[in-house]
N, C-alpha and C positions, 0 to 999 in steps of 0.2 A: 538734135539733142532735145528740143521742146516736144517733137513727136514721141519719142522715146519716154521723156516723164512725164508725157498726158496719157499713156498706155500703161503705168506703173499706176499713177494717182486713180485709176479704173480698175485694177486687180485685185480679189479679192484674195486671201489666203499665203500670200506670194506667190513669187512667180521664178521665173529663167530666162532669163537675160542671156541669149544666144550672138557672142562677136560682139558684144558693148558692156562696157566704155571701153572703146580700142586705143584711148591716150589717156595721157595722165591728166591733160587738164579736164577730161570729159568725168574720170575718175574720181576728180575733186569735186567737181559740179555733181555727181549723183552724192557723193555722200553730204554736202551741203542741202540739196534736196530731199537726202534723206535725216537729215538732221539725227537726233541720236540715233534713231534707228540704224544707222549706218551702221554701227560696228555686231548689228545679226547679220548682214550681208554676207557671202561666203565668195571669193572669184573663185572658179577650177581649172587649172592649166594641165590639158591633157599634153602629155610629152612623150616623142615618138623620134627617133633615129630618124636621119634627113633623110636617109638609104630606105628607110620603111616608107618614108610619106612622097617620096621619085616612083618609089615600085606601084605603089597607089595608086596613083596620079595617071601613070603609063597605062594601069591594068584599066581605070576606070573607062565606062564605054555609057554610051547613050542610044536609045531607038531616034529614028528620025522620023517617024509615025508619031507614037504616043508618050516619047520623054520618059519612057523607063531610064532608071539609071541604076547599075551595078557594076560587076565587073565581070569580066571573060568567063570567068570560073560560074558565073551565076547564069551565064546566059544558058538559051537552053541545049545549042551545037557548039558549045567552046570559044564563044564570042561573034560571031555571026551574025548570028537573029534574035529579038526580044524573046524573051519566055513569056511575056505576055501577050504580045500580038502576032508577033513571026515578020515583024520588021525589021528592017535593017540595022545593025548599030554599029556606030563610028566611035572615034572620039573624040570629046568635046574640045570645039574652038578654043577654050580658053586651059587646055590640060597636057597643053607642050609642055617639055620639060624647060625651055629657056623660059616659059613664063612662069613658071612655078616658082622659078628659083627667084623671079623677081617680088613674089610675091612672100616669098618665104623671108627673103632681105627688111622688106618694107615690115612683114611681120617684127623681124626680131628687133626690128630699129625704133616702130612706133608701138608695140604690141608687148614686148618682153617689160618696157621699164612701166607696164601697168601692173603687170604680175609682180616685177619688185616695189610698187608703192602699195599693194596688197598684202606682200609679203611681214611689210615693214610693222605691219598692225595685227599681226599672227591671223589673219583675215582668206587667205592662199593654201588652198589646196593643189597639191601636185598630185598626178595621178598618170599612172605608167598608160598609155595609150593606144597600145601594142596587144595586138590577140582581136579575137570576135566581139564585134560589136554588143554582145550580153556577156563577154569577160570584162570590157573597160565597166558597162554600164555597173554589174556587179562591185568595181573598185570603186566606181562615184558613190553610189552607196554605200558602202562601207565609209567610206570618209566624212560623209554627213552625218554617219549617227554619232 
């Protein structure tokens, strides 16, 4: 938490806050940190079908050379080889589906009731999460102007 608001208190312009504050009390301690400031804040909950983010998870692939990461579809033989180097890709140790789902649990157990303490102070953006990575990007924008 102290790392996180020594890298804030360093920022100029604001910033994006990627996977924090992942609980409510961390959520209370930024915006006491942030003192008024706290309600320009914005959280944004991208929100995707559990069936979309399994099929994700399953398609995601990695080189075991140079740590490319994409999925099947990107590789350059249909999951195979990297398109960057023509290394091997597998999939990553941690992108089973029984972990996923534990991770997904943990999400919505300590994760969701930060997005409803966001909610609570019209502070919460929802934003549909589904489509190409410059379709969602185009929705976050749209909800910040």
């Amino acid at each position: 938490l102290s790392l996180a608001m020594g890298w804030i208190e360093r920022a100029e312009g604001g910033c994006v806050l990627d996977g924090f504050p992942r609980t409510v009390p961390q959520a209370e301690e930024l915006d006491r940190f942030l003192g008024a400031g706290c309600m320009s804040l914005r959280a944004i909950l991208l929100e995707a079908p559990a069936e979309e983010l399994e099929r994700r998870v399953s398609d995601r692939r990695e080189c075991t050379v140079c740590s490319w990461t994409g999925t099947r579809l990107l590789a350059a033989d249909g999951g195979g080889h990297c398109p960057t180097c023509g290394g091997e890709l597998g999939q990553r140790h941690d992108d089973d589906l029984e972990n996923f789902r534990q991770r997904r649990q943990a999400f919505e157990e300590l994760t969701l009731p930060v997005a409803a303490y966001y909610e609570q102070s019209d502070r919460l953006l929802r934003v549909c999460g589904t489509g190409s990575p410059e379709e969602v990007f185009r929705r976050v924008q749209l909800q910040l102007t």
